[in-house]
N, C-alpha and C positions, 0 to 999 in steps of 0.2 A: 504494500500500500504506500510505504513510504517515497517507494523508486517510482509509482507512479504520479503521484504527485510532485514531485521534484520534477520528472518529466513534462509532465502539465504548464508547470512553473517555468520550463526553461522552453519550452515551446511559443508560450506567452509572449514571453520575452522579448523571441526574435520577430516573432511578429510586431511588435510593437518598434522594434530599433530599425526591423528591413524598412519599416514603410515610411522611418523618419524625412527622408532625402524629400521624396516626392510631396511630402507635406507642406513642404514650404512651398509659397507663393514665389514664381517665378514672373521677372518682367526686368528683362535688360535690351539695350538695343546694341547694334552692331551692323558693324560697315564690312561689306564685302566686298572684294576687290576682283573675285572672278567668280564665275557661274561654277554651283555646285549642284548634287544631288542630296534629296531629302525625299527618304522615303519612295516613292517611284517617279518621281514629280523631279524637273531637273527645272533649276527658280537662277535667274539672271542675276548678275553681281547687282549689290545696291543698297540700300541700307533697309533692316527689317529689325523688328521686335519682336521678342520670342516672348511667350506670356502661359502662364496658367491656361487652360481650356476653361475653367472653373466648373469645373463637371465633379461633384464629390465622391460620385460611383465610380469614378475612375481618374485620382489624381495625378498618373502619368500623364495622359494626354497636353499637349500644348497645342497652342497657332504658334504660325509663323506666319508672319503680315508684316508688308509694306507700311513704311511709314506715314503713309496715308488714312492706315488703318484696314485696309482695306486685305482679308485676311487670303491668305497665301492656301495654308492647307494646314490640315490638323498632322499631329504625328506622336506615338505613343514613344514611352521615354522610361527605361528603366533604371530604377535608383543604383547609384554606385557611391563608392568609398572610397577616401583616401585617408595615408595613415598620414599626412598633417594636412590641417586648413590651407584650402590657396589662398595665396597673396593678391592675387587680380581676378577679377569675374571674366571668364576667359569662354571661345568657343574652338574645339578642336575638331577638325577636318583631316579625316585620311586622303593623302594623296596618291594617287597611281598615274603618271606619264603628266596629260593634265586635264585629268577628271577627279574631284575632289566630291568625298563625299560626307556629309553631315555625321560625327561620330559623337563628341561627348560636349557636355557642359557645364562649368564650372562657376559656383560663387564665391568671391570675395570674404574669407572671413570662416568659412563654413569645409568642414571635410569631406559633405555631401555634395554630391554631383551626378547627373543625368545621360545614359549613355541612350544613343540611337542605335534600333536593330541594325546589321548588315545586311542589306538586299540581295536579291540576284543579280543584280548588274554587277554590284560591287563584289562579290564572289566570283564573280566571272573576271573579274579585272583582274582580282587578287592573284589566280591560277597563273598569270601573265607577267604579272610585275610586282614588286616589295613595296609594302608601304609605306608612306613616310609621313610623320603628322606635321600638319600646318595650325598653328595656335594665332588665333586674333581676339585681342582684349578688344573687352565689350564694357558697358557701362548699364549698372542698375539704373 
């Protein structure tokens, strides 16, 4: 009885710590300097803010929208970890030849951060070439 309750407890737990990342409220903007892929959606270099979906049932989900407002496409985003806080709210882009594809994202302050699935395009690139990450500070 003991071992299952401890088990209960530590089950708890991690549910409670995995879902931390995605918890927070997301809204930084960023300049892009070339066209990338998100998602299956390939969005022209430009400036975009990436924001919360504010969907509760599903707080991975983000936009990504032009600075217009005017919303790009949704994209689900799963929580990651780093063992110390970043220093700058940053977005990271996998690169192959020069197709760059939306990978993770980072806040300012926080050891939590948002990775993007890999598609089929970008597995198909991968078979090809090495990757190499391209990092562009962004601003909450």
């Amino acid at each position: 009885m003991k071992k299952l309750a401890l088990s209960l407890i530590g089950a708890l737990s991690m549910l409670l710590l995995g879902g931390s990342a995605l918890a927070q409220t997301v809204h930084i903007r960023l300049s892009v300097p070339f066209d990338f892929n998100a998602g299956n959606k390939i969005l022209p270099a430009g400036e975009y803010e990436l924001r919360s979906a504010g969907q509760p049932d599903n707080p991975g989900m983000l936009e990504i929208c032009r600075m217009d407002g005017t919303v790009e496409m949704y994209i689900h985003a799963s929580d990651l970890e780093s063992p110390s806080a970043a220093r700058e709210t940053k977005v990271v882009f996998r690169h192959y030849g020069n197709i760059y594809f939306l990978s993770e994202l980072w806040t300012a302050g926080t050891r939590a951060g948002w990775e993007f699935p890999k598609t089929r395009a970008e597995i198909n690139e991968a078979k090809n070439d090495s990757a190499r990450n391209v990092t562009l500070a962004a601003k909450n």
